[in-house]
C-alpha positions in Angstrom: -0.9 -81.8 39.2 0.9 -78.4 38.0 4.7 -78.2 38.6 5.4 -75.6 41.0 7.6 -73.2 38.8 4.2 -73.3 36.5 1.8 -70.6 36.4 -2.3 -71.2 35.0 -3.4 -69.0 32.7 -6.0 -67.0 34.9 -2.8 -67.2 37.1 -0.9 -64.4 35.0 0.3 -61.8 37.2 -0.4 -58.4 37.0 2.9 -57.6 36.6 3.6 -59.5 33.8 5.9 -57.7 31.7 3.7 -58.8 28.2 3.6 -55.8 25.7 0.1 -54.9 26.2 -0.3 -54.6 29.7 3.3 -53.3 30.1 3.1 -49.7 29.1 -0.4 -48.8 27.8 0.3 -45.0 28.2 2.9 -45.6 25.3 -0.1 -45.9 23.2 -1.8 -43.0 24.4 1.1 -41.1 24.1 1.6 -42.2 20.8 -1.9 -41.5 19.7 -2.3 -38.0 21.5 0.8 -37.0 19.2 -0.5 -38.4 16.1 -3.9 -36.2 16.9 -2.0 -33.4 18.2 0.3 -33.8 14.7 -2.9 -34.0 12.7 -4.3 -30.6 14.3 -1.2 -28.7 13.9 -0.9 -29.6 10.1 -4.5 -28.3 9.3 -4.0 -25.2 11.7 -1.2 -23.9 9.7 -2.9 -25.1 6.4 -5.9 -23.3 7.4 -4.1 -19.9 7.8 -2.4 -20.3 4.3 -5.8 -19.5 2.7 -7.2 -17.8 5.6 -8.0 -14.5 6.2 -7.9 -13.0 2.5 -5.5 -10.6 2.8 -5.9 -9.7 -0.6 -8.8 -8.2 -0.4 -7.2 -5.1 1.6 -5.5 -3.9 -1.3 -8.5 -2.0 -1.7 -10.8 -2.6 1.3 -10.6 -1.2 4.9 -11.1 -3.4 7.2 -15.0 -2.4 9.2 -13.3 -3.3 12.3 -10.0 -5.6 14.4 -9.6 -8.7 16.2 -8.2 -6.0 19.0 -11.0 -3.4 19.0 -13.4 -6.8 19.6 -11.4 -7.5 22.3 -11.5 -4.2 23.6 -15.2 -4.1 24.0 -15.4 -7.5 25.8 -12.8 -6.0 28.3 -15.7 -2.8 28.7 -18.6 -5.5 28.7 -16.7 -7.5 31.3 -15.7 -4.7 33.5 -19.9 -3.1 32.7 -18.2 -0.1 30.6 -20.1 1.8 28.8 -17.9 3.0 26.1 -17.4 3.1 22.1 -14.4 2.3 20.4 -13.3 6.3 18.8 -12.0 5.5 15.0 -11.5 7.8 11.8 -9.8 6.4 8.6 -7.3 8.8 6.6 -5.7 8.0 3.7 -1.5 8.1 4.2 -1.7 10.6 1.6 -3.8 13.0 4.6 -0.8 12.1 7.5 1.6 14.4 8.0 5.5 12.7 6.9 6.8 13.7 10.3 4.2 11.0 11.7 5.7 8.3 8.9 8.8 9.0 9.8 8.5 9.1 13.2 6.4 5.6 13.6 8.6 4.0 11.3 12.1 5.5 13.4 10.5 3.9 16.7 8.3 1.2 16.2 10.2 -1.1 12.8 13.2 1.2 11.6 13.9 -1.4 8.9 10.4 -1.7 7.3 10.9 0.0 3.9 13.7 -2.8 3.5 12.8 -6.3 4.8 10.1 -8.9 4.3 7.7 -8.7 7.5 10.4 -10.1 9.8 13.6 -8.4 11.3 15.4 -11.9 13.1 17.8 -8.9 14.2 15.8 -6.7 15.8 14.0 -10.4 17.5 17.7 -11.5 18.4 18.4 -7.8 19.7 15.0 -8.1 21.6 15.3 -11.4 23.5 19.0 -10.8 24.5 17.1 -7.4 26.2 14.8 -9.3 27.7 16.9 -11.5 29.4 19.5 -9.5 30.7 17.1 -6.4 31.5 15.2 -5.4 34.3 13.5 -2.8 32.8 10.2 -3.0 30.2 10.0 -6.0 27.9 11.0 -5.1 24.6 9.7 -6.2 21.5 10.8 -7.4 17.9 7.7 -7.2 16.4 7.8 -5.2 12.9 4.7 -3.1 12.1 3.6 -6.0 9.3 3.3 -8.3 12.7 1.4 -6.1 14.4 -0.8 -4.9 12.5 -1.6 -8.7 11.5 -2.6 -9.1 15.6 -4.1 -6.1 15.4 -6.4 -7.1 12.6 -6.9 -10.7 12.8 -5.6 -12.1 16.6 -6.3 -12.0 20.2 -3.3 -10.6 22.7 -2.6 -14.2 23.6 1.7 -15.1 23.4 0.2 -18.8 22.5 3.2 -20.1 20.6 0.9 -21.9 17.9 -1.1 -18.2 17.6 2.4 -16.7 17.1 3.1 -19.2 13.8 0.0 -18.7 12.6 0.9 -15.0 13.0 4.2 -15.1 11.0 2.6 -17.0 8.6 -0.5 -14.4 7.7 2.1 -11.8 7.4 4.1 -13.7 5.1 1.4 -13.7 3.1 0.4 -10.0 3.5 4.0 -9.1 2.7 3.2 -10.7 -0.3 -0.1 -9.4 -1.5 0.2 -6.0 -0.1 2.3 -2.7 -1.0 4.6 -1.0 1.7 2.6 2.2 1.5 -0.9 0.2 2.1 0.7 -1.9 5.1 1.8 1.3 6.9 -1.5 3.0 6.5 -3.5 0.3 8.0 -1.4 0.1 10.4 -1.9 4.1 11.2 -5.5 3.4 10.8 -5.8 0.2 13.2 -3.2 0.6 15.9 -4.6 1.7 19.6 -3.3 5.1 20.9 -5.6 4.8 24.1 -8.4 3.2 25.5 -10.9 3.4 22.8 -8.6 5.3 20.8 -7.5 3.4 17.5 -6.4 4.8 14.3 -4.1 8.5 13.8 -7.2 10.2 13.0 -8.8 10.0 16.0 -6.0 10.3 18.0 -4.9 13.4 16.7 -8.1 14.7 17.3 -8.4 13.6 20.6 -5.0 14.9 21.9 -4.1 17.6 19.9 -7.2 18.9 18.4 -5.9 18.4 14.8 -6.0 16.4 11.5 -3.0 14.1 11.4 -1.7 15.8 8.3 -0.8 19.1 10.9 1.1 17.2 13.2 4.1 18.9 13.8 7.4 16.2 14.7 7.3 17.4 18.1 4.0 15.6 18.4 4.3 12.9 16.4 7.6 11.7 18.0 5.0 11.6 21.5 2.2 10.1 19.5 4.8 7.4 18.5 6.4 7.1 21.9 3.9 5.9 23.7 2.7 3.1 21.8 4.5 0.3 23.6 2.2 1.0 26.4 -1.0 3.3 25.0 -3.3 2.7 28.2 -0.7 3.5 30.7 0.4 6.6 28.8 -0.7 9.7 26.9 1.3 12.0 24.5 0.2 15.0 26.5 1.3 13.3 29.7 3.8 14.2 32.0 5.7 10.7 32.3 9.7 10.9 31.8 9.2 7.6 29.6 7.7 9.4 27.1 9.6 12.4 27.2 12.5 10.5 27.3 11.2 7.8 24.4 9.9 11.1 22.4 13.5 12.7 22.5 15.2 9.8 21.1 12.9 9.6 18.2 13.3 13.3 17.8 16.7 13.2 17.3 16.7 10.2 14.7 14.3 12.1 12.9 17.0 14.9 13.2 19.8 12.6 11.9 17.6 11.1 8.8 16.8 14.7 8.0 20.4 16.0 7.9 21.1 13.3 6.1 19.0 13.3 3.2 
């Protein structure tokens, strides 16, 4: 006969505090980080060799990441339209354009590294006490890496795979060559991607006649190039066009 206070082995209760029926979520836990640790390590590794950057030191790129995505939005939405695209050498754009993209899109770009953790800081603080449009921090090195290689998506992993790509371009690419892919991939409408077409489409010109007047509205309505046009009537461009104007003004004098 069992004492009382004694329990039989196919007796044990299921709430038995013994380690491994206590907490088995600990080891899944445990083992979803591990895996999760295991894919974040070859996700960043993978973009340390990938894309080649290099080889845009000489080669244009035959299309973007965004332009793919832009034609799956028209295939979703049973659109029947063709992205509009013309390379030109920065040697063929006008220096107001330069200046002007430059003054309102990454106003330090000739000086830092791919990343301005000021203009990020300056951004977010923005953000948070605004109520107006976001505002972004991105330099044109960042965006023109999502342009060419990433889909819209503010995943935070796609955003460190991001900074690291244009680490790397930073690195294998001149100043001069980043800001004329970047002229050449950026979207200035729907369907509209690269300065060449654009200042076709818009002004009827070749982006080296662009006067500053016109590049200052080319360049102020990139935050937002489906919602506005340079020829348009909105008083956020006029007003975002003005602003550039008279930096461009002030750089001018001042040279």
């Amino acid at each position: 006969m069992w004492p009382d206070d004694d329990i039989l082995p196919d007796q044990v209760s299921p709430t038995d505090p013994s380690p491994k029926r206590r907490r088995p979520w600990l080891r899944y836990l445990r083992n979803a980080l591990v895996l999760f640790f295991v894919w974040f390590v070859v996700d960043m590794t993978w973009f340390m060799l990938w894309p080649d950057v290099s080889s845009l030191i000489k080669s244009n790129p035959e299309t973007t990441a965004f332009m793919e995505y832009r034609k799956d939005q028209w295939q979703d939405a049973g659109k029947n339209k063709n992205i509009q695209w013309k390379w030109v050498r920065l040697s063929d754009i006008s220096k107001n354009l330069t200046m002007a993209v430059t003054i309102g899109e990454d106003d330090k770009f000739w000086n830092h590294e791919g990343f301005d953790l000021e203009g990020m800081k300056d951004a977010m603080v923005r953000n948070l006490e605004g109520d107006g449009p976001m505002a972004g921090g991105s330099t044109i090195s960042q965006q023109l890496v999502k342009n060419l290689y990433f889909s819209p998506s503010k995943n935070p992993v796609r955003k460190l795979n991001e900074a690291i790509v244009t680490w790397r371009m930073e690195r294998a690419l001149s100043k001069k060559r980043i800001l004329e892919l970047y002229l050449n991939c950026i979207e200035w409408g729907d369907g509209i991607f690269g300065i060449g077409a654009a200042a076709s489409h818009y002004y009827g010109k070749t982006p080296s006649q662009l006067s500053r007047l016109e590049a200052a509205r080319l360049v102020a309505v990139l935050p937002n190039p489906i919602r506005w046009t340079p020829t348009g009537n909105s008083r956020t461009v006029a007003y975002r066009s003005k602003l550039i104007m008279q930096r461009m003004e002030r750089r001018l004098n001042n040279q």
